[in-house]
MIRO-170214 format. One line per field, with one value per residue (C-alpha): residue number from 1; residue in three letters; x, y, z. Coordinates in Angstrom, 3 decimals, decimal comma, m for minus. Each point is the difference from the previous one (the first is absolute). Layout:
% MIRO-170214
num	c(NUM|...)
residu	c(ala|...)
x	c(X|...)
y	c(Y|...)
z	c(Z|...)
END
This chain:
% MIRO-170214
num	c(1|2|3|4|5|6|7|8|9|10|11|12|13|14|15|16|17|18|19|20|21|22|23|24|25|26|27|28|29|30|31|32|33|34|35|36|37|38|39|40|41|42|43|44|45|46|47|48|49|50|51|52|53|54|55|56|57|58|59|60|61|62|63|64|65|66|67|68|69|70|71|72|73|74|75|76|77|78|79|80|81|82|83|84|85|86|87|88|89|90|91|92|93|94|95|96|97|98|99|100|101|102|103|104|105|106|107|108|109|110|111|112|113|114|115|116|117|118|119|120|121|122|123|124|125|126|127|128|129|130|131|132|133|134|135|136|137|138|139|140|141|142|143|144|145|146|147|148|149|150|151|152|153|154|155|156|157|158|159|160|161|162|163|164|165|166|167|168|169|170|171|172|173|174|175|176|177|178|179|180|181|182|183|184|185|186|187|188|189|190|191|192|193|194|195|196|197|198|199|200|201|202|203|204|205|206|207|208|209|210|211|212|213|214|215|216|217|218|219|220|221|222|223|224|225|226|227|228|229|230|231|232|233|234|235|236|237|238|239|240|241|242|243|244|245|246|247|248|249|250|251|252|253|254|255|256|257|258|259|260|261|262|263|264|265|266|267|268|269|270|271|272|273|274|275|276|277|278|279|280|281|282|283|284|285|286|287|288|289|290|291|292|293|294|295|296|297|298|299|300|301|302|303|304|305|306|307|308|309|310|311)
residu	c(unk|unk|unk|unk|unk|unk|unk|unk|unk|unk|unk|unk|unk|unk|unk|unk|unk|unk|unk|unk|unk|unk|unk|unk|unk|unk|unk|unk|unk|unk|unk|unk|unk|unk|unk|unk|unk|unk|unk|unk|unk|unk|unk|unk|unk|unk|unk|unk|unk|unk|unk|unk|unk|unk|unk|unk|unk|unk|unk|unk|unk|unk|unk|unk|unk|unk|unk|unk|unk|unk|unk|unk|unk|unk|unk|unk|unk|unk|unk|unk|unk|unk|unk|unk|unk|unk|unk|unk|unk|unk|unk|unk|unk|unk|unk|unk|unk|unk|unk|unk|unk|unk|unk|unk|unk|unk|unk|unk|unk|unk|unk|unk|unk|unk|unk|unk|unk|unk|unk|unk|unk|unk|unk|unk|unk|unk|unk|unk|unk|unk|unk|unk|unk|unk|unk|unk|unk|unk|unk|unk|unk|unk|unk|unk|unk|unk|unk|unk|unk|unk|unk|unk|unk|unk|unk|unk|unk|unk|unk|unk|unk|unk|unk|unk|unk|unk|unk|unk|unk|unk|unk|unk|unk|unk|unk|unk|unk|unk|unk|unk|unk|unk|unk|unk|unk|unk|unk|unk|unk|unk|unk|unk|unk|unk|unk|unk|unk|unk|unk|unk|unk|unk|unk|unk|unk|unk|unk|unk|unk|unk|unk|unk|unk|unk|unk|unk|unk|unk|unk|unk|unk|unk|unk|unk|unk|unk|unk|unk|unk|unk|unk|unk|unk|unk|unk|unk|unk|unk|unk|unk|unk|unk|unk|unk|unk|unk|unk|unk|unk|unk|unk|unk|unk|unk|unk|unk|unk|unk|unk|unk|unk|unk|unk|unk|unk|unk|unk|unk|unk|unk|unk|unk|unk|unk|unk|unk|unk|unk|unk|unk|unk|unk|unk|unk|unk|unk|unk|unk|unk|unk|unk|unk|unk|unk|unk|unk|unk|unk|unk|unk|unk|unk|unk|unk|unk|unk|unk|unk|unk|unk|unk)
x	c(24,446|m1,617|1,813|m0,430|m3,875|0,457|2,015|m2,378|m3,082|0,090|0,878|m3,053|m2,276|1,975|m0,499|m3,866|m0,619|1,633|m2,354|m2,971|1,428|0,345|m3,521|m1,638|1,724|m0,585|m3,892|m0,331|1,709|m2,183|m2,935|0,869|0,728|m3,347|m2,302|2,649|m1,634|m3,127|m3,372|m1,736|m3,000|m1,119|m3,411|m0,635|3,919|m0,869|m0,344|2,580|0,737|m0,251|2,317|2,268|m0,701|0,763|3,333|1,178|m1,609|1,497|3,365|0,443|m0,452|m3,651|m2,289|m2,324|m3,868|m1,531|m3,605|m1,773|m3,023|1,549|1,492|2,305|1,154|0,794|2,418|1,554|0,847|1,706|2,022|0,967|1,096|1,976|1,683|2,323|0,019|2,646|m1,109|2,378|m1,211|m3,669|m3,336|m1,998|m3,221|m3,431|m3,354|m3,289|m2,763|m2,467|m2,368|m1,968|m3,086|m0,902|0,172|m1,352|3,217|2,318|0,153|0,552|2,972|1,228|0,237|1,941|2,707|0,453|0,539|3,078|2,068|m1,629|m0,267|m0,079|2,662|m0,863|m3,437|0,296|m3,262|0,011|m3,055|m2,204|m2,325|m0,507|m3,261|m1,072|m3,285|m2,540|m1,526|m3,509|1,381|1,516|m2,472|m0,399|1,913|2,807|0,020|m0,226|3,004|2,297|m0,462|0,339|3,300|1,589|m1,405|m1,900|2,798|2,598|m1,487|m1,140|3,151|1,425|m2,193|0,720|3,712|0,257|m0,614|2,921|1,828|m1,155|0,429|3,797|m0,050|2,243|m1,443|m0,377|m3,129|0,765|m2,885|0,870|m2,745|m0,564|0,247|m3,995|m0,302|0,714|m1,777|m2,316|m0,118|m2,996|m1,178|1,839|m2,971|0,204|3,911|0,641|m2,251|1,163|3,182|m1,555|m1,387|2,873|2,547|m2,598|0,711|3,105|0,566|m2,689|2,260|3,643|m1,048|m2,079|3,109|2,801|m0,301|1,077|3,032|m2,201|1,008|m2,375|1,227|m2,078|1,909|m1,859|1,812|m2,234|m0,596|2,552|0,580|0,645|3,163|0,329|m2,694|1,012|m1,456|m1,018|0,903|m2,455|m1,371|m0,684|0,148|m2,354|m2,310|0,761|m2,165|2,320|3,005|m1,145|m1,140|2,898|2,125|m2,441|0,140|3,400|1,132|2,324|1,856|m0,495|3,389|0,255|m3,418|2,014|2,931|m2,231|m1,617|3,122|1,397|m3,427|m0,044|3,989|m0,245|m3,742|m1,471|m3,614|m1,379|1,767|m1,146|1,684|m0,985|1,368|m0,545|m3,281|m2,271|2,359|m1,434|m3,681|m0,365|0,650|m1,965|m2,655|0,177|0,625|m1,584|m2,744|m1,924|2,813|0,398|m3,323|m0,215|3,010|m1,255|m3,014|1,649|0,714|m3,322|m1,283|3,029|m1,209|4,213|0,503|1,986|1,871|m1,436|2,150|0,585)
y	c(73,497|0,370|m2,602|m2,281|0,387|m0,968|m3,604|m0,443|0,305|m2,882|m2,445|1,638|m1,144|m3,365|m0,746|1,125|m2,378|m2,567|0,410|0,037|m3,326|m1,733|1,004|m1,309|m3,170|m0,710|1,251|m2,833|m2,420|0,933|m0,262|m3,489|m1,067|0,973|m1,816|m2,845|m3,439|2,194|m1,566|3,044|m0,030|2,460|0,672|1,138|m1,128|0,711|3,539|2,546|0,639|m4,016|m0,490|2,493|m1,434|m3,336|0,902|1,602|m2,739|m2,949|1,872|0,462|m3,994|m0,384|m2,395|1,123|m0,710|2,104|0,332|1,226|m0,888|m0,772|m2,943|m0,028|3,783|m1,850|m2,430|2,738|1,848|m3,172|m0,498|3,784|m0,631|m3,751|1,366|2,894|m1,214|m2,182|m3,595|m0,193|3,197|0,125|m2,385|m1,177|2,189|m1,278|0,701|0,187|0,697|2,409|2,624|2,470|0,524|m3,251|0,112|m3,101|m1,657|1,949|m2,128|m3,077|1,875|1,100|m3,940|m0,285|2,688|m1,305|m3,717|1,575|0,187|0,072|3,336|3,818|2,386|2,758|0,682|2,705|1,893|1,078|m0,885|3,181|1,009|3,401|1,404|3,890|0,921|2,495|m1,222|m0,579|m1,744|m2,796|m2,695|m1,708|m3,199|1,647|1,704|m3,310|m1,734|2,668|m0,391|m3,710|0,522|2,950|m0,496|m3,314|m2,001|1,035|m0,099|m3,869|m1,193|2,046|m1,817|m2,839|m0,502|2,362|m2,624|m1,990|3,731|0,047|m3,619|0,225|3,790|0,952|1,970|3,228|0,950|2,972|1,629|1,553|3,190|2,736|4,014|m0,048|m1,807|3,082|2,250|m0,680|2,247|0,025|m2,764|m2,196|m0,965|m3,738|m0,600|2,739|m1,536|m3,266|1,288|1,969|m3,532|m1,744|2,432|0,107|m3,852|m0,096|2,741|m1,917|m3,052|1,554|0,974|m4,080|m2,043|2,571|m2,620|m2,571|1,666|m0,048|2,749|2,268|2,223|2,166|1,493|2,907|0,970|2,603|m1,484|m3,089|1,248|m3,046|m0,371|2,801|2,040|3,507|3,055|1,896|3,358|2,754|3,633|m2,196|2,720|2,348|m0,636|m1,400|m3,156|m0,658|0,658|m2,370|m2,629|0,179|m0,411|m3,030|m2,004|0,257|m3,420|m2,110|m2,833|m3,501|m0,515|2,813|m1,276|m3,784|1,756|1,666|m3,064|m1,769|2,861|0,015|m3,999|0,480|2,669|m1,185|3,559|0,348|2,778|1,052|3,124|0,266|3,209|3,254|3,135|0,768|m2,923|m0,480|3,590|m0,450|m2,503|2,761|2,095|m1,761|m0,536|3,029|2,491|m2,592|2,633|1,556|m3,631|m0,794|3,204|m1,099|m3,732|1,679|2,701|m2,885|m1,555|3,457|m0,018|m3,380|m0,711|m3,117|m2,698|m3,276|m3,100|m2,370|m3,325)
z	c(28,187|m3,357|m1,272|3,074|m0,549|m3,996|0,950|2,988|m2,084|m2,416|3,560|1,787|m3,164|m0,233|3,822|m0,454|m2,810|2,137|2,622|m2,014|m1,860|3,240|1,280|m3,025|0,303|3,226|m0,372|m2,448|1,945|2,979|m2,395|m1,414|3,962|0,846|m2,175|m1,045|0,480|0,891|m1,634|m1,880|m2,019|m2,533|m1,244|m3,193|m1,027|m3,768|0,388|m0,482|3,787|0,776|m2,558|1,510|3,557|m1,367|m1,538|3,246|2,305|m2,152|m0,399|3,882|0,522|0,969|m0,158|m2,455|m0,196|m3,098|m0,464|m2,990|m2,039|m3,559|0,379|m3,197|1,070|3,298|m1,547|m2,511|3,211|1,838|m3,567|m0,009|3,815|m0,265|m3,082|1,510|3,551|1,476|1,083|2,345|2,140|m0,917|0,026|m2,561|0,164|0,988|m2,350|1,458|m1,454|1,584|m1,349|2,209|m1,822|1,487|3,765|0,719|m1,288|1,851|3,292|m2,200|m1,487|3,338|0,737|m2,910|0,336|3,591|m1,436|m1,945|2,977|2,963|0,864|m0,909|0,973|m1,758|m2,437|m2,131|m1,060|m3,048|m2,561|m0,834|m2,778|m0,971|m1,517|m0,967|m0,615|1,397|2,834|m1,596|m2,309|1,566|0,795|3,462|m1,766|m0,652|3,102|1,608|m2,321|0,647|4,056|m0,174|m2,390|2,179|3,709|0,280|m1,803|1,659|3,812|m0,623|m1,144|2,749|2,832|m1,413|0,409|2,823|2,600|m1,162|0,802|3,393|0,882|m0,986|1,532|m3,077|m3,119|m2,437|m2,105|m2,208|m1,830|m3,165|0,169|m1,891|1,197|m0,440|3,109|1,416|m2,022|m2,961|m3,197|m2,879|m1,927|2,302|2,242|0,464|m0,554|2,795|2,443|m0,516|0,889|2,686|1,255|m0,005|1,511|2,987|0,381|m0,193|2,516|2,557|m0,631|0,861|3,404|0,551|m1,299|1,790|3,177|m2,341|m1,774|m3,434|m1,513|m2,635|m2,200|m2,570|m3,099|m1,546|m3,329|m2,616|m3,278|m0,594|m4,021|m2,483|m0,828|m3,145|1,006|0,438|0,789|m3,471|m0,862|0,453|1,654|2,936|2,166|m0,593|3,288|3,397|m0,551|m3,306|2,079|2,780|m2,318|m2,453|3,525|1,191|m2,896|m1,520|2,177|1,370|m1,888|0,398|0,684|2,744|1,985|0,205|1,344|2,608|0,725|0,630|2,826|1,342|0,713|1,251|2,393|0,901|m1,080|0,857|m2,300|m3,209|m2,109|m3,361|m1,985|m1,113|2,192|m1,249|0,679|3,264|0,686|m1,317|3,195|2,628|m1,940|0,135|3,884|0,990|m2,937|m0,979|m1,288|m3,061|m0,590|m1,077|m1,682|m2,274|m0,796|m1,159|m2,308|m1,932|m0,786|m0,570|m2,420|m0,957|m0,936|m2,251|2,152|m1,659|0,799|1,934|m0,987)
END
């Protein structure tokens, strides 16, 4: 019997890897199926996540529209993607040019990405800027630039090409978010209620566009990390609040969020959380023990703990 178990064993992990093999290929066949042909546009393209989103977008056969303010970053992305791709199974990417510190310009840009083919299938979300400071010390401007950039930006476009959604009663809009939608944390005043703001939208909108098989989806990752950032060595753990921060702002990869983006357009996800354990757990704790919550989040002002800028 011993010996039985021995032969059997090395079969058992053989069959296993065969299973796991032939899920995987048929995940990213299902994933190419679903988005093949498919016209997808990507704010902020020239960021590390658009980039990503791109890669896996272009690579899958969609119709790519890419959006981004720098206009020679633009192009060095659409060389980057033409060069590795295969002409035969792929499109040539679309630029547009669009910036949201200047709303007024958005609608005209709307016009434009709609003149590239026609129509949207899917409009992917994902400009954001990022800014920590006290809140006394940001000024109203800059309070004002970062909701046009993170909320106001992103709802225009979003009303703008949305009727061509409903009209065709056929669509996705996935929001790339950020965890502080659900919960802010110090010195994050006007980037968390931007996201705040714009979650609340996009929430609103799912249930409005539902009659009209638009679907919304809202991807909430922590920190997306460049790509060789990594977390730094340290007594990190000497308080809760350094535990819990250390845990919130460790992450995700670039690479991992435009994998997650992908499964949530295929299987038509509507909310997607990506964290570790800990900031997965700071959002029940602060529904349901509001109170220890706030008492943490302030431990660390009163601890007044140096935190890395983002980019």
């Amino acid at each position: 019997m011993g010996v039985m178990a021995v032969l059997m064993l090395p079969l058992l992990l053989l069959a296993i890897s065969g299973l796991l093999f032939i899920y995987q290929e048929v995940s990213r066949l299902w994933s190419t199926s679903a988005v093949q042909n498919k016209v997808v546009v990507i704010t902020d393209a020239i960021s590390g996540l658009g980039k990503e989103c791109a890669r896996v977008f272009h690579t899958a056969g969609a119709r790519l529209v890419l959006c981004a303010k720098n206009w020679e970053r633009l192009e060095s992305l659409y060389d980057a993607l033409i060069s590795v791709a295969d002409p035969s199974k792929t499109f040539t990417p679309k630029l547009v040019l669009l910036d949201f510190s200047d709303i007024s310009c958005v609608q005209d840009v709307a016009k434009e990405v709609l003149d590239c083919y026609g129509c949207v299938d899917i409009l992917i979300n994902n400009a954001s800027v990022k800014v920590k400071a006290p809140a006394h010390k940001i000024s109203l401007e800059l309070d004002k630039k970062i909701m046009d950039a993170n909320y106001f930006g992103p709802i225009t476009l979003t009303k703008a090409l949305l009727p061509n959604m409903i009209s065709r009663r056929t669509g996705q809009i996935v929001l790339v978010n950020n965890v502080q939608g659900k919960f802010g944390i110090p010195f994050r005043t006007a980037y968390a209620a931007s996201k705040h703001a714009v979650l609340g939208f996009f929430d609103c909108l799912r249930a409005e566009v539902e009659e009209y098989d638009v679907v919304v989806s809202t991807v909430s990752p922590t920190f997306i990390r460049s790509y060789h950032t990594y977390p730094g060595q340290g007594n990190w753990e000497a308080s809760i609040w350094k535990f819990f921060f250390r845990k919130l702002t460790y992450g995700v990869h670039p690479v991992d969020v435009a994998e997650e983006v992908m499964r949530t357009v295929r299987r038509k996800k509507q909310e997607v959380f990506m964290a570790n354990p800990m900031p997965k757990a700071a959002v029940y704790i602060r529904t349901f023990f509001p109170e220890f919550f706030f008492a943490v989040v302030a431990c660390g002002v009163k601890e007044k703990l140096s935190v890395p800028e983002e980019s």
